[in-house]
BADOMAR-681980 format. One record per residue (C-alpha): x, y, z; residue in three letters; residue number from 0. Coordinates in pm, whole numbers, plus 50000, padded with zeros to 5 digits. Example, Ala and Ser with C-alpha at 12.3 -4.5 7.8 and 13.67 -1.06 7.14 Angstrom:
% residues 2
<site X="51230" Y="49550" Z="50780" aa="ALA" i="0"/>
<site X="51367" Y="49894" Z="50714" aa="SER" i="1"/>
//
This chain:
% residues 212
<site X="31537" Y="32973" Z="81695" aa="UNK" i="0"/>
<site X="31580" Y="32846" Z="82076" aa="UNK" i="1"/>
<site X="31291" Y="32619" Z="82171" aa="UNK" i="2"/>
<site X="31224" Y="32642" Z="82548" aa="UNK" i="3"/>
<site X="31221" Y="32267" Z="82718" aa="UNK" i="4"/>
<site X="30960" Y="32177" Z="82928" aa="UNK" i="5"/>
<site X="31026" Y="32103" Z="83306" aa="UNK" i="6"/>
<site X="30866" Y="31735" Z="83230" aa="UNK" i="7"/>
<site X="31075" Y="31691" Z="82967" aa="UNK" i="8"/>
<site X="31379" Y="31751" Z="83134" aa="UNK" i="9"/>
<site X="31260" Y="31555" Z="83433" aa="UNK" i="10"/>
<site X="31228" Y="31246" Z="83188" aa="UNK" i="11"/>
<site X="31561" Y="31274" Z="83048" aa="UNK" i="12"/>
<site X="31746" Y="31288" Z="83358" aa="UNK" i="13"/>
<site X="31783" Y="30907" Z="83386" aa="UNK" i="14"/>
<site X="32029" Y="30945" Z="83082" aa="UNK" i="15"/>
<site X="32251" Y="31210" Z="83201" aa="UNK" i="16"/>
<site X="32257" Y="31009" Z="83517" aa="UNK" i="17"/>
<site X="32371" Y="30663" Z="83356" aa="UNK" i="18"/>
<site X="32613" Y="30909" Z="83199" aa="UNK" i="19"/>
<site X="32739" Y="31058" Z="83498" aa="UNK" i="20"/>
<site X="32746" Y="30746" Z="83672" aa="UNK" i="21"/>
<site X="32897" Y="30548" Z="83436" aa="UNK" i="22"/>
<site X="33212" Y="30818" Z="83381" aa="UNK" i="23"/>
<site X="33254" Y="30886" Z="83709" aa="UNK" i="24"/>
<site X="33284" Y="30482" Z="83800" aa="UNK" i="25"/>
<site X="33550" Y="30532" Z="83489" aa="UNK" i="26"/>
<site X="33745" Y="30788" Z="83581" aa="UNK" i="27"/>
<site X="33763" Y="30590" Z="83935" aa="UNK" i="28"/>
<site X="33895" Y="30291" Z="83754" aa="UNK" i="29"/>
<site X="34148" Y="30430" Z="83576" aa="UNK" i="30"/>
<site X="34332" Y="30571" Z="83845" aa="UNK" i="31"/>
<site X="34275" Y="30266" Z="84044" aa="UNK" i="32"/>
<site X="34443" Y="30086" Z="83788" aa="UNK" i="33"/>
<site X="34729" Y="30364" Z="83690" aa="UNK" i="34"/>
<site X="34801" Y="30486" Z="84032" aa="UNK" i="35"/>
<site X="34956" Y="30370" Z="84342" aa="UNK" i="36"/>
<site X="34644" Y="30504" Z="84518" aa="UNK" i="37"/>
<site X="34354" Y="30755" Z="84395" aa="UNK" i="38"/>
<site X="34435" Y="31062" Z="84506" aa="UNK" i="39"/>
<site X="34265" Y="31196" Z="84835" aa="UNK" i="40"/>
<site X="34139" Y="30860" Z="84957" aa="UNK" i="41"/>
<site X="34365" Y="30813" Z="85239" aa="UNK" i="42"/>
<site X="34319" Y="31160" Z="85376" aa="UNK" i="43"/>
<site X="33965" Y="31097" Z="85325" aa="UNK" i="44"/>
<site X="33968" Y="30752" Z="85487" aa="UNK" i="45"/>
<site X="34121" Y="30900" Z="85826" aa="UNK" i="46"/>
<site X="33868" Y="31155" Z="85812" aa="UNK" i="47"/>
<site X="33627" Y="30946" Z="85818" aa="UNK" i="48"/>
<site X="33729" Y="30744" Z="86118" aa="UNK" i="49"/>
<site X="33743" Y="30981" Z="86322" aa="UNK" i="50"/>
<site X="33395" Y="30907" Z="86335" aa="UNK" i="51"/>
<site X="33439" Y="30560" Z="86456" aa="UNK" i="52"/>
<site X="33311" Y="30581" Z="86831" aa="UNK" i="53"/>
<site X="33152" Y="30247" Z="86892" aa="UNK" i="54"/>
<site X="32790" Y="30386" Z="86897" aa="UNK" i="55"/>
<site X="32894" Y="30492" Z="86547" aa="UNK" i="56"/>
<site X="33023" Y="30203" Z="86463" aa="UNK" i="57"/>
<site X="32721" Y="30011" Z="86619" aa="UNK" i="58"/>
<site X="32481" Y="30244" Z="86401" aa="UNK" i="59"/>
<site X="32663" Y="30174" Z="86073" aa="UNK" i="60"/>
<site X="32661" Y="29788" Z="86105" aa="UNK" i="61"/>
<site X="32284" Y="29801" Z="86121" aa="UNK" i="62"/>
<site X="32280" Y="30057" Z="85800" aa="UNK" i="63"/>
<site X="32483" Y="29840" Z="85641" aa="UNK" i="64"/>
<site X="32225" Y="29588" Z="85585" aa="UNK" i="65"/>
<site X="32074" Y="29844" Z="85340" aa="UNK" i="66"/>
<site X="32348" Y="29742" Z="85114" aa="UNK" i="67"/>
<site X="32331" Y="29372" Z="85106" aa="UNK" i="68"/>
<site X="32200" Y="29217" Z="84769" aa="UNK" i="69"/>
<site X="32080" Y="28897" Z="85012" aa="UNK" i="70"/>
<site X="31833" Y="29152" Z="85161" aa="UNK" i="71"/>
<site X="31773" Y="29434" Z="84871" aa="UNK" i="72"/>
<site X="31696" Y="29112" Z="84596" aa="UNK" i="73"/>
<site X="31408" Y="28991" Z="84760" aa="UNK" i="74"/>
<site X="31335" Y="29396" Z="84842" aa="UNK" i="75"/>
<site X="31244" Y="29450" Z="84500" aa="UNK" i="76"/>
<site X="30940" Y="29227" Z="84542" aa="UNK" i="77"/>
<site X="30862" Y="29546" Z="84726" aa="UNK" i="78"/>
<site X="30905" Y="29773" Z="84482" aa="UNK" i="79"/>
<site X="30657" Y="29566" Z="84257" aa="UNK" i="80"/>
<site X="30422" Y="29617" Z="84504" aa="UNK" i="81"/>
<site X="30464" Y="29940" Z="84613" aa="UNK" i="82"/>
<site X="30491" Y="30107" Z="84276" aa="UNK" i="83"/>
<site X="30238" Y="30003" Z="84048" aa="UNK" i="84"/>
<site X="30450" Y="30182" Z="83741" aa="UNK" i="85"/>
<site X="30720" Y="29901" Z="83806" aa="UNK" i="86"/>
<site X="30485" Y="29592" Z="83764" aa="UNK" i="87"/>
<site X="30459" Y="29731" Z="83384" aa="UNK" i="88"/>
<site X="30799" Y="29531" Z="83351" aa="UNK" i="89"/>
<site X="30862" Y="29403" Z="83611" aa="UNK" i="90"/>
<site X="31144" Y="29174" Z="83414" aa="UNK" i="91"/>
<site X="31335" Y="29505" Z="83413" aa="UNK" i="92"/>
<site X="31369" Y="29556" Z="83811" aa="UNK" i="93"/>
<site X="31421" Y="29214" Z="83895" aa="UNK" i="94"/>
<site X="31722" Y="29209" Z="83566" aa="UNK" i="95"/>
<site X="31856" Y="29504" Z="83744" aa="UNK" i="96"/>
<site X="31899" Y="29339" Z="84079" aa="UNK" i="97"/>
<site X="32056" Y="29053" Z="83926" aa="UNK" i="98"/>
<site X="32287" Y="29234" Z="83675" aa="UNK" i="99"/>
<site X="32431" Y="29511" Z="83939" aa="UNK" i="100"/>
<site X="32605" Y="29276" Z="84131" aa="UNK" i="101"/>
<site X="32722" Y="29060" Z="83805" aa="UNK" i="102"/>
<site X="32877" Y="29344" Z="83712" aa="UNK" i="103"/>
<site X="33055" Y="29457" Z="83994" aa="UNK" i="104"/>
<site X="33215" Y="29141" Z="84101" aa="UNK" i="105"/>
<site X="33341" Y="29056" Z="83726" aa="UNK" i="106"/>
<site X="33477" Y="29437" Z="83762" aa="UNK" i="107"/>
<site X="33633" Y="29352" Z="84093" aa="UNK" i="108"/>
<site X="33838" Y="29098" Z="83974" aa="UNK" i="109"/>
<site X="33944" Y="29266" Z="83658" aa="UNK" i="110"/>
<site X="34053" Y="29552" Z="83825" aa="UNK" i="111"/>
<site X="34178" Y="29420" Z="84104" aa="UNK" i="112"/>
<site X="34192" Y="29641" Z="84350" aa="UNK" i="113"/>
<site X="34293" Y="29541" Z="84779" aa="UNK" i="114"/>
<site X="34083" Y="29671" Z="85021" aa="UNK" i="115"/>
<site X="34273" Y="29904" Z="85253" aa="UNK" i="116"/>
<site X="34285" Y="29646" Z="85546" aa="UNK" i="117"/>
<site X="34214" Y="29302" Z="85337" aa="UNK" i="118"/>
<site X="34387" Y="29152" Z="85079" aa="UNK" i="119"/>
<site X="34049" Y="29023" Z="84874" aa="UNK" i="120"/>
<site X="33941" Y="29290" Z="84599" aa="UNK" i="121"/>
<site X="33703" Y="29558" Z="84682" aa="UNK" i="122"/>
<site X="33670" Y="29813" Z="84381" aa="UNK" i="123"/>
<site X="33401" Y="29856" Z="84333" aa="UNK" i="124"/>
<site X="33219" Y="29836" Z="84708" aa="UNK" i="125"/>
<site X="32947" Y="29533" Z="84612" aa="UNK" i="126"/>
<site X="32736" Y="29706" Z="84926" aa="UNK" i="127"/>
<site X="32764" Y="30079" Z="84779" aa="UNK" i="128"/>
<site X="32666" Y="29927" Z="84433" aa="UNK" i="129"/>
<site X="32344" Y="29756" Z="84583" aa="UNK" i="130"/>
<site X="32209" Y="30042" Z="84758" aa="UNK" i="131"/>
<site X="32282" Y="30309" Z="84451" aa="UNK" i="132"/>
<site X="32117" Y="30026" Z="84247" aa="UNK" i="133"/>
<site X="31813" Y="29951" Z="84415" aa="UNK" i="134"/>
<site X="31715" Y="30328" Z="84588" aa="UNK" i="135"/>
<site X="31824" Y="30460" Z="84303" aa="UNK" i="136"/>
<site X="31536" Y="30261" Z="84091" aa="UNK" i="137"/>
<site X="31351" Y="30350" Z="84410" aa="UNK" i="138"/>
<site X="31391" Y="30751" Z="84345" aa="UNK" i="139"/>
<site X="31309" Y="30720" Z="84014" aa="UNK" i="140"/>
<site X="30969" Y="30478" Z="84072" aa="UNK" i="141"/>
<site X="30913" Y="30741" Z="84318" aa="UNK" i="142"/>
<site X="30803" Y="31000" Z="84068" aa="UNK" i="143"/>
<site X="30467" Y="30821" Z="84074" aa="UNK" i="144"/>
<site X="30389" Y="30969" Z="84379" aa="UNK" i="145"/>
<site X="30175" Y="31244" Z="84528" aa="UNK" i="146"/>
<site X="30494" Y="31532" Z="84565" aa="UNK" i="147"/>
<site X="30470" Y="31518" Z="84990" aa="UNK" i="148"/>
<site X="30535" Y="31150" Z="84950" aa="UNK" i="149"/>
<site X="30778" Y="31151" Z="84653" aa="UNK" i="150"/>
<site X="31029" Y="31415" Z="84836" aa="UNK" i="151"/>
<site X="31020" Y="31196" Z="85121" aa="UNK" i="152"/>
<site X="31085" Y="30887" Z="84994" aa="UNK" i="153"/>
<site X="31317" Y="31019" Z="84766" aa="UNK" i="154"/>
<site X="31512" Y="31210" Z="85083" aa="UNK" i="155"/>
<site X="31532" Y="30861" Z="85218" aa="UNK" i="156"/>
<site X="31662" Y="30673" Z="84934" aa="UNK" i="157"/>
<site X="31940" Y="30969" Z="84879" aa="UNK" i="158"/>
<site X="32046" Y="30899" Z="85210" aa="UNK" i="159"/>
<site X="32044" Y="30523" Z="85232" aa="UNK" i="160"/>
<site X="32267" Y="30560" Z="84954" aa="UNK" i="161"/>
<site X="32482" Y="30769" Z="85163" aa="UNK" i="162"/>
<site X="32486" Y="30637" Z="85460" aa="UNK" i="163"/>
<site X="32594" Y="30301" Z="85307" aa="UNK" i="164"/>
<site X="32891" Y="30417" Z="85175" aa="UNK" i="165"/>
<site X="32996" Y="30585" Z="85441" aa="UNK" i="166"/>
<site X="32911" Y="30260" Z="85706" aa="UNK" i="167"/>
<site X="33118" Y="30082" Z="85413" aa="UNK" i="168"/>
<site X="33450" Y="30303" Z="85497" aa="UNK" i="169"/>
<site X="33398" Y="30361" Z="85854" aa="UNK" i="170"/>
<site X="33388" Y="30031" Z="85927" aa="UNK" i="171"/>
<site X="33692" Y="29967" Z="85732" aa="UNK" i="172"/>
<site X="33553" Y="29751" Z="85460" aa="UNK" i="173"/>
<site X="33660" Y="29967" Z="85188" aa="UNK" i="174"/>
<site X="33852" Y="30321" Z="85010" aa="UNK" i="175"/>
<site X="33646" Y="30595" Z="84975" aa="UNK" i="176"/>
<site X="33696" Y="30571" Z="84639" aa="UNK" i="177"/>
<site X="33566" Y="30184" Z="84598" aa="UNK" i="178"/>
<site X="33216" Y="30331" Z="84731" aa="UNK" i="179"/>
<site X="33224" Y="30637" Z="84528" aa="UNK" i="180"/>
<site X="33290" Y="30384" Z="84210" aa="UNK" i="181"/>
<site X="33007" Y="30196" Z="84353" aa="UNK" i="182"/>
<site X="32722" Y="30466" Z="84340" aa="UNK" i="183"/>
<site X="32818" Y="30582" Z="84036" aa="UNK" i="184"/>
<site X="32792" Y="30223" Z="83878" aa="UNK" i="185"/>
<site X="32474" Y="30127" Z="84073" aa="UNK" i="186"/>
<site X="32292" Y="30454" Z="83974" aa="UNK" i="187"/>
<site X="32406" Y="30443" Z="83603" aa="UNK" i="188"/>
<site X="32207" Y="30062" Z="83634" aa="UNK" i="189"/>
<site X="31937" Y="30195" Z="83793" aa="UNK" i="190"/>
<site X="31900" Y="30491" Z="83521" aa="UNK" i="191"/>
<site X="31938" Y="30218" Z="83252" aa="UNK" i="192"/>
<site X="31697" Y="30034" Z="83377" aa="UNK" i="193"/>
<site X="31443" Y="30352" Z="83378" aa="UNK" i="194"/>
<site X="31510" Y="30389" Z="83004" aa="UNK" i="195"/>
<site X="31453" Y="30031" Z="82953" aa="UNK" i="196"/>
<site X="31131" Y="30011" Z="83127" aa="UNK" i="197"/>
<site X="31002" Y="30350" Z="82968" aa="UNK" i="198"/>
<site X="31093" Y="30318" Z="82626" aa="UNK" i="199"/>
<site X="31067" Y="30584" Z="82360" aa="UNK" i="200"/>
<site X="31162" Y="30832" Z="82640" aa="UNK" i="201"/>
<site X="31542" Y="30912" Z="82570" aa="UNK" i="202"/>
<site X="31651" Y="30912" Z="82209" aa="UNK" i="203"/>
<site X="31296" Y="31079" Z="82073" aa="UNK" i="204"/>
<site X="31280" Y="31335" Z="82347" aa="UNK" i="205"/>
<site X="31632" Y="31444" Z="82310" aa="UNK" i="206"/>
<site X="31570" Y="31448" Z="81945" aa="UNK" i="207"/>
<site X="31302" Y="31661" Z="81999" aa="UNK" i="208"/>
<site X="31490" Y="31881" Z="82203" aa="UNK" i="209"/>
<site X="31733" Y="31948" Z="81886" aa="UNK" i="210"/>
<site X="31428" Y="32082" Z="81631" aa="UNK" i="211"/>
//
């Protein structure tokens, strides 16, 4: 017999099928980074995109860019301690994430080796898109905490500092669409990791749940 899930329940699984999402789509990414001559669609993409380059554009970006910057987001997640009162709990946990996001993504760069489109230094994945995913995505999920006005907002926001760094990261030329696609997915599949580590008993007992 079917056994309906509860909206909460699903709500606190979702950091899992995000690390999972996260983690195949930064994956699939790789591989064809690594197989192909070039991922397929990211230099139709990339002109696309700057077509959007007027300098006020341009101008606008280089400011959002900052929102991607591990010198600025590390000492951020202070913040988040204070803000959030659910992330002081472990508080080990956030700061680990800030520090292991970036780790990970320049040991990845070099190992997959990947030229920026206008630089010969390696950019998959985009270090900036991997910061923001990282740290608003932690930020989205803390965020539950909230009265629902405030949690939509700030939630709204974080979804679209995400955003809006990866797209400042192609427009102003820094990187393939595809290096700041990579980079979400592998910041948010930290930042859902680091959910499940800071709530334990929440993933592998609720989904086991879900089976009886």
């Amino acid at each position: 017999m079917a056994v309906a899930v509860a909206p909460s329940s699903r709500r606190r699984n979702s950091p899992l099928w995000v690390m999972l999402a996260g983690a195949g789509a930064f994956l699939a990414l790789a591989l064809a980074a690594i197989a192909l001559p070039s991922v397929p669609g990211d230099l139709a993409t990339r002109e696309c995109l700057l077509v959007l380059a007027t300098p006020p554009v341009v101008a606008t970006l280089r400011v959002i860019n900052h929102a991607g910057s591990w010198r600025l987001l590390f000492p951020a997640t202070l913040l988040l301690l204070v803000a959030f009162p659910r992330a002081r709990k472990r508080w080990w946990i956030w700061i680990g994430l800030m520090l292991a996001a970036p780790a990970a993504e320049g040991l990845l760069k070099i190992l997959i080796g990947r030229a920026r489109p206008e630089d010969p230094s390696m950019g998959f994945p985009s270090g900036h898109a991997t910061a923001a995913a990282a740290f608003f995505g932690a930020v989205f999920y803390l965020a539950q905490s909230l009265s629902p006005p405030a949690r939509t907002l700030v939630r709204v926001g974080a979804v679209l500092a995400i955003v809006l760094v990866a797209l400042a990261r192609v427009i102003l030329r820094a990187h393939w669409p595809a290096d700041t696609i990579a980079g979400i997915g592998l910041g948010l599949a930290f930042a859902s990791a680091a959910t499940l580590l800071a709530e334990p008993g929440r993933s592998a007992a609720e989904i086991a749940g879900r089976r009886r």
